[in-house]
MDTraj code that builds the backbone (N, CA, C; nanometers):
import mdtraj as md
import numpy as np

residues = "UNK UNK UNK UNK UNK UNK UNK UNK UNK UNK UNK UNK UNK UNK UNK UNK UNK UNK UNK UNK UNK UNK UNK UNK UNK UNK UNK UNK UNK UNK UNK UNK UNK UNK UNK UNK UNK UNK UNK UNK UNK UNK UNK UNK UNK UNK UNK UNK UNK UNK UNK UNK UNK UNK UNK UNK UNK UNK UNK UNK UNK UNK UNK UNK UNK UNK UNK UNK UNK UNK".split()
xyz = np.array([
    [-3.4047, 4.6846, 3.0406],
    [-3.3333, 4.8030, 3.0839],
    [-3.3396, 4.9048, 2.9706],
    [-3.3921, 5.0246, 3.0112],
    [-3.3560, 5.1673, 2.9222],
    [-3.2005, 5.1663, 2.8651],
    [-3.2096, 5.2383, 2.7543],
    [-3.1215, 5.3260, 2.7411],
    [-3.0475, 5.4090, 2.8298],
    [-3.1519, 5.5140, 2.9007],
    [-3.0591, 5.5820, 2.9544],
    [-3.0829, 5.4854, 3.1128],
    [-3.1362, 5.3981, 3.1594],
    [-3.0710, 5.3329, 3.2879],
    [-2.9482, 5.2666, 3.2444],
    [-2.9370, 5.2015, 3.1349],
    [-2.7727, 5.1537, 3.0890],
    [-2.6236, 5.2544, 3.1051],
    [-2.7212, 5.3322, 3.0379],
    [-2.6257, 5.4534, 3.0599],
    [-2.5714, 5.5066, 3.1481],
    [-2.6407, 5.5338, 3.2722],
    [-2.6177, 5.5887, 3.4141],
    [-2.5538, 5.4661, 3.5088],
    [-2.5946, 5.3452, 3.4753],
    [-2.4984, 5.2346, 3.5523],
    [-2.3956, 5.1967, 3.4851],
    [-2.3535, 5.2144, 3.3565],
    [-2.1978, 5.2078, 3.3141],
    [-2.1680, 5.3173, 3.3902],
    [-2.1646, 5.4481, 3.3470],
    [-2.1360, 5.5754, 3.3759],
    [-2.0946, 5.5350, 3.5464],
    [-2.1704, 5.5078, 3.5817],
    [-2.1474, 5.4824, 3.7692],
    [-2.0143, 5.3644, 3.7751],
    [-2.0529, 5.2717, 3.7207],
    [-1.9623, 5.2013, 3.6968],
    [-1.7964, 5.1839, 3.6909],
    [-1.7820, 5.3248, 3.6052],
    [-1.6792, 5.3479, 3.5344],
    [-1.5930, 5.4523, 3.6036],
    [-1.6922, 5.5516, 3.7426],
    [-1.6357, 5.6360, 3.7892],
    [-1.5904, 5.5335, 3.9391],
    [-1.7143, 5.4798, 3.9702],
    [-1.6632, 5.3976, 4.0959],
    [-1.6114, 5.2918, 4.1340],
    [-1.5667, 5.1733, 4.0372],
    [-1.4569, 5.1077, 3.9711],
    [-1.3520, 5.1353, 4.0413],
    [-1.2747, 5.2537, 3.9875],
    [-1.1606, 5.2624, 4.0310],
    [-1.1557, 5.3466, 4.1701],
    [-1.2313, 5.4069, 4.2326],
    [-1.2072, 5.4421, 4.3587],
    [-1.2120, 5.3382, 4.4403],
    [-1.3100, 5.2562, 4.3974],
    [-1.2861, 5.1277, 4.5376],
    [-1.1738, 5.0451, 4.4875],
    [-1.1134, 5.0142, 4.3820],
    [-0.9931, 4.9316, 4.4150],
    [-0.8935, 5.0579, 4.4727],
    [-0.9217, 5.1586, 4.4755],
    [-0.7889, 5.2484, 4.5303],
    [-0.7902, 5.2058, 4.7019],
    [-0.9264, 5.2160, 4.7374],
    [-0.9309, 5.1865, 4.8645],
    [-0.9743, 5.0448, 4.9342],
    [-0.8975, 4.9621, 4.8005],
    [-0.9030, 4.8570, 4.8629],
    [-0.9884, 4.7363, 4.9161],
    [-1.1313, 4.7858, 4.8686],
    [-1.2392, 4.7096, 4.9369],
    [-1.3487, 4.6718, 4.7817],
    [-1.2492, 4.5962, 4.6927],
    [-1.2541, 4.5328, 4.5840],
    [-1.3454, 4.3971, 4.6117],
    [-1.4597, 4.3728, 4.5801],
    [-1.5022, 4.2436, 4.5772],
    [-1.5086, 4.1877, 4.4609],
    [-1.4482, 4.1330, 4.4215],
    [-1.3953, 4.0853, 4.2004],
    [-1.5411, 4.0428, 4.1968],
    [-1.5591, 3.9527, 4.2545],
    [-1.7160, 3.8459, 4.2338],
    [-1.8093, 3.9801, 4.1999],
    [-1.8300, 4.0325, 4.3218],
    [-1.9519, 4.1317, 4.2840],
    [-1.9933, 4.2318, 4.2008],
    [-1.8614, 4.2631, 4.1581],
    [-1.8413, 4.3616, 4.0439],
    [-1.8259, 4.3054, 3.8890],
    [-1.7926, 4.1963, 3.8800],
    [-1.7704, 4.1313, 3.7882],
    [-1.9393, 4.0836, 3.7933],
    [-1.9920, 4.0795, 3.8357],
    [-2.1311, 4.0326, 3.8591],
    [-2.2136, 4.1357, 3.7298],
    [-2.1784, 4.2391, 3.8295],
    [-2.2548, 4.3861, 3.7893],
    [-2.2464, 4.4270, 3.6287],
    [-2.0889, 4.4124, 3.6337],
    [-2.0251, 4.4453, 3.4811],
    [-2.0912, 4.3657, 3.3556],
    [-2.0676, 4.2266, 3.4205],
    [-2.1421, 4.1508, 3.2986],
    [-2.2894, 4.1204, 3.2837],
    [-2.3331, 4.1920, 3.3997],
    [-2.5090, 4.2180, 3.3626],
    [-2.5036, 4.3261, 3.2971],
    [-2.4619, 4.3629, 3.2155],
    [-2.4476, 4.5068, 3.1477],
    [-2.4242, 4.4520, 3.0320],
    [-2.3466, 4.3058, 2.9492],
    [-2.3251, 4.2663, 2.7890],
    [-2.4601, 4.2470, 2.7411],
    [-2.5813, 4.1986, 2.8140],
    [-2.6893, 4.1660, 2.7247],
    [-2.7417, 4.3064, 2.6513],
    [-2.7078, 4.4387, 2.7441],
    [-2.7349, 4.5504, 2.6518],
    [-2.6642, 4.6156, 2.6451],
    [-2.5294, 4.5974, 2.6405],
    [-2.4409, 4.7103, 2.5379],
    [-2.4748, 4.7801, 2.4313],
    [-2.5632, 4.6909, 2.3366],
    [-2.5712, 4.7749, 2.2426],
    [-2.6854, 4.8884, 2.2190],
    [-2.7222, 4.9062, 2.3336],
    [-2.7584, 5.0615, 2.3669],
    [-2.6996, 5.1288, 2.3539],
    [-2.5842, 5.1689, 2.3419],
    [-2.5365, 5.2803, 2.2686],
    [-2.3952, 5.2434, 2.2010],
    [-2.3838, 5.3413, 2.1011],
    [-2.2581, 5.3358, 2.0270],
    [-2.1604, 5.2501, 2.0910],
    [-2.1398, 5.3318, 2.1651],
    [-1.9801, 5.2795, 2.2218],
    [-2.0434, 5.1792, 2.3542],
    [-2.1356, 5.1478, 2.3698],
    [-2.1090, 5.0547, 2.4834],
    [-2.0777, 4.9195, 2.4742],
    [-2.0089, 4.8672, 2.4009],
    [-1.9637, 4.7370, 2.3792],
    [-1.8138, 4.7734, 2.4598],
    [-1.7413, 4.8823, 2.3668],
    [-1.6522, 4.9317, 2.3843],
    [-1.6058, 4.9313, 2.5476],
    [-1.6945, 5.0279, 2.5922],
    [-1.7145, 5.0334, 2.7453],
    [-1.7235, 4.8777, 2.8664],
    [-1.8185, 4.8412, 2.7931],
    [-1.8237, 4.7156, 2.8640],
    [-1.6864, 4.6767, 2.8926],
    [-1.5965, 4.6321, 2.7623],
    [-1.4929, 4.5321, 2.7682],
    [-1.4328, 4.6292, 2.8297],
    [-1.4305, 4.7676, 2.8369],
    [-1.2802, 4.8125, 2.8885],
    [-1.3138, 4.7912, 3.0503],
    [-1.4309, 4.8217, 3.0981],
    [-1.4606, 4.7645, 3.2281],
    [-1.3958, 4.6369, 3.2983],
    [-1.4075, 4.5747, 3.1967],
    [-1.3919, 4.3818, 3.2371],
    [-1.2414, 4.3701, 3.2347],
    [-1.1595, 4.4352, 3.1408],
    [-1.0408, 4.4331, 3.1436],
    [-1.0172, 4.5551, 3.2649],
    [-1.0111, 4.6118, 3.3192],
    [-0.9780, 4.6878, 3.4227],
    [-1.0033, 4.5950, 3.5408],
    [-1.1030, 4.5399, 3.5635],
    [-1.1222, 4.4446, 3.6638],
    [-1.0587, 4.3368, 3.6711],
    [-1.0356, 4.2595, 3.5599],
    [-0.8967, 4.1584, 3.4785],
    [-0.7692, 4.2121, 3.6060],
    [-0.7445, 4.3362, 3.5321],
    [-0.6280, 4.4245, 3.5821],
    [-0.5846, 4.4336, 3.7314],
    [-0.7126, 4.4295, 3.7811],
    [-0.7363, 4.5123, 3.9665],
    [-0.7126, 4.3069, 4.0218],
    [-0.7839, 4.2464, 3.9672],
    [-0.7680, 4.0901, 4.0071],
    [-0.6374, 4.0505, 3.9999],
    [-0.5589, 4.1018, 3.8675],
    [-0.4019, 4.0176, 3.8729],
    [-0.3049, 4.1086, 3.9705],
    [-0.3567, 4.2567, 4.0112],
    [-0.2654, 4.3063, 4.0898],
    [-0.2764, 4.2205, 4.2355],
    [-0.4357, 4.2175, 4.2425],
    [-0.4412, 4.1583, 4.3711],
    [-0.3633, 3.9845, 4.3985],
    [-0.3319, 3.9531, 4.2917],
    [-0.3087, 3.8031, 4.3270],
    [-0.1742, 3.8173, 4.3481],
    [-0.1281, 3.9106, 4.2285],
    [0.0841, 3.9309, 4.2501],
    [0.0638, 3.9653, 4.4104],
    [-0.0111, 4.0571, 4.4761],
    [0.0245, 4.0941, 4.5931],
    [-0.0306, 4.0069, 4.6891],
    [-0.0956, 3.9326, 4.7192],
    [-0.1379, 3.8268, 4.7992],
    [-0.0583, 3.7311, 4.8490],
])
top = md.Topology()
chain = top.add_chain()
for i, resn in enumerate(residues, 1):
    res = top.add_residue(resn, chain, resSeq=i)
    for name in ("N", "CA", "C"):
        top.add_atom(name, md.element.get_by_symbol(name[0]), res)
traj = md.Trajectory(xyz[None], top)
């Protein structure tokens, strides 16, 4: 993976993340899939380590809301 393809699928990532848990149609598995095909190259850029984890912890986040409410 490029640089800038890393770039544009965090970036996507990070905007569409949180619209689909707003609307609800959260698949943890598949996204959690996606997210962590993204650690083997974080370090494409500065901050994408950074990014990564805050991803994984947001998804962390969207999973424990979903279980309190289940």
């Amino acid at each position: 993976m490029s640089h800038h393809e890393f770039a544009k699928d965090l970036t996507h990532l990070e905007y569409v993340l949180p619209l689909i848990h707003r609307s609800n149609s959260l698949s943890v598995t598949y996204w959690r899939h996606r997210i962590t095909s993204l650690v083997a190259q974080q370090a494409l850029l500065p901050d994408g380590t950074k990014r990564v984890t805050r991803l994984l912890n947001l998804l962390n986040e969207f999973e424990r809301e979903t279980t309190r409410r289940g």
